[in-house]
Every structure is written in structure tokens, then in C-alpha cells.
N, C-alpha and C positions, 0 to 999 in steps of 0.2 A: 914194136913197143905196145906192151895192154895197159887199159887204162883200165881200172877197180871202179866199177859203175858207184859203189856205195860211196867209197870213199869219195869221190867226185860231186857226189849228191848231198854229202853231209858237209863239205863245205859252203857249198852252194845256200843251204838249210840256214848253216851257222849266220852267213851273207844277210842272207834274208831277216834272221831273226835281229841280228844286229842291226840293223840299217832302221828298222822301225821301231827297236827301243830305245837307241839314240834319237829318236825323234821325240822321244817323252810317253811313248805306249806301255804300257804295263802289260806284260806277256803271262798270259793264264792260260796252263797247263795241264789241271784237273777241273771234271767239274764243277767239282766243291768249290773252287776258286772263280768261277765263272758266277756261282749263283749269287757267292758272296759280293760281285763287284755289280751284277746286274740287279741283283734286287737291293741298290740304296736308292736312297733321294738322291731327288735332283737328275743331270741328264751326264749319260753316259752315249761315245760314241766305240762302239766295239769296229775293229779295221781286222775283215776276215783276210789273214795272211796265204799267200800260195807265192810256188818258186817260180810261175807259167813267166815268160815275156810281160807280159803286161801288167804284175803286180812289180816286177823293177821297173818295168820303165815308165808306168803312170802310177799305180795306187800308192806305193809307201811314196813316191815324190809330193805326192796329192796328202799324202796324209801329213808329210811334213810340215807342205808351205803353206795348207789349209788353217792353221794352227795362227797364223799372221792376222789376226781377228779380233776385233773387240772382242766380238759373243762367241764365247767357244762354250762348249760341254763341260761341266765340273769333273768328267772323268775320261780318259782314253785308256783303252783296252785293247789287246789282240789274241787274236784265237788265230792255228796255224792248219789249214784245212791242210788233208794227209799226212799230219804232222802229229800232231796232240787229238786223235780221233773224237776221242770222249768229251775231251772238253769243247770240241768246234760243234758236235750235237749238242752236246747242252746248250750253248747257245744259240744253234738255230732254232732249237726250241723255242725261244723267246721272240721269234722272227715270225709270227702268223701272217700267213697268207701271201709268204714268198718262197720260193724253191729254193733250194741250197744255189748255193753262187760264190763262188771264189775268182778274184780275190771279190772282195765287195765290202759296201760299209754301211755299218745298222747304226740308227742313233736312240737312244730310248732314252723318255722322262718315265724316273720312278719305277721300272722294269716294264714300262711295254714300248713297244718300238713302234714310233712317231713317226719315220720318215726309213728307208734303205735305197743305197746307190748299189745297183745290181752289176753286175762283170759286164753286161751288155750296153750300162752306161759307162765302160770305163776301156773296154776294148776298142782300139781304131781311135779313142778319143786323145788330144794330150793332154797334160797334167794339167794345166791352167782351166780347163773346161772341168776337168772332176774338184778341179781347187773351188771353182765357181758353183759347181752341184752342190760342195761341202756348206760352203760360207753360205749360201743362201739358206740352208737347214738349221744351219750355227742362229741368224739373222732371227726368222720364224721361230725358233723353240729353245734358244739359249739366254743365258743373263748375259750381261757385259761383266769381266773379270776384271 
């Protein structure tokens, strides 16, 4: 029996992408749509998506339950590292003075970014400790909604 690597991988992809737009993330695909979400007011938190272990089984969980908050961000957003190439550079553009990191989460007021949970806080850890990374970022630099 063979299995079609691609095909396998684009479910997997689809998986992923579904799982954290059902959570209320708005998926940006070109640039152009990244600049547009990252440069308004107020505070956006962009959730860098990846297929690795631990963007299923901690960060889109994390991105989920995190969301159970007074203070949240006025905007949620995701970029799909290996996925949407151009658009996941565009946005680490916006990310000074951290290295690319997938999966991982950037929070920006007003397009510069205030706070990010990097892959190495999110690998080994479970959801409930990245929920707690979230909401204390939410807490420090968000309104109540």
C-alpha cells in the first residue's frame, strides 16, 4: 500500500487551518493582508500556525482557550509558517528582535509587537501554561471586551 506524501500533508494543512479558524483567527495569506491587519489600532495577536506536534497539541488549543478572557486583543490573526511563505515573512517582519519561531504567538498594539511566546515556550509545555503565557499578555496590554 503507498501513501501520496502530498496528499497526506494537505489534509493534515487543511486540519490545521481549520482547527484555528474555528477558534475565531482570521487566516492572512498574502502580504498585503498581513500589513493590512497589522498596521490598525489597537492590539492584535497574530498565532504563527505550523503542522509540527506541538502546534496540535499545545498552541491552536492555547489559542483557543486563551480567548476565555476579559482582556483579549481587538484582533486575532494567523499566518501558516511553510504554508503562506510571503505572508508568514511579512509578519515576522513586524516581530524585532526575535527569530522566526513556529508555531509561536506575537501580540502587537498598533503594529509593533509588545510581547511574543516563542516555540520554546510552547514545546514540552501543556496548553494550560501557554493559556497562562496568553492571558497574562491579554491582562498587561489588552482592554476588557
Amino acid at each position: 500500500m503507498s501513501m501520496d506524501f502530498n496528499f497526506f500533508m494537505n489534509d493534515v494543512v487543511t486540519q490545521a487551518r481549520n482547527e484555528i479558524t474555528a477558534a475565531g483567527y482570521k487566516e492572512l495569506r498574502t502580504p498585503e493582508e498581513v500589513e493590512e491587519a497589522l498596521e490598525q489600532k489597537g492590539t492584535t495577536l497574530v498565532m504563527i500556525n505550523s503542522v509540527c506536534g506541538c502546534a496540535g497539541g499545545i498552541a491552536r488549543p492555547a489559542a483557543s482557550h486563551a480567548l476565555h478572557y476579559d482582556k483579549r486583543p481587538d484582533r486575532l490573526v494567523t499566518v501558516f509558517a511553510g504554508q503562506d511563505k510571503e505572508a508568514t515573512e511579512k509578519a515576522r517582519s513586524y516581530f524585532t528582535g526575535y527569530p522566526p519561531s513556529s508555531p509561536s504567538f506575537a501580540l502587537l498594539k498598533d503594529g509593533k509587537i509588545v510581547s511574543m511566546v516563542e516555540r520554546h515556550q510552547i514545546e514540552g509545555y501543556d496548553p494550560a501554561t501557554v493559556v497562562a503565557r496568553l492571558q497574562k499578555e491579554f491582562e498587561e496590554n489588552c482592554e476588557e471586551l
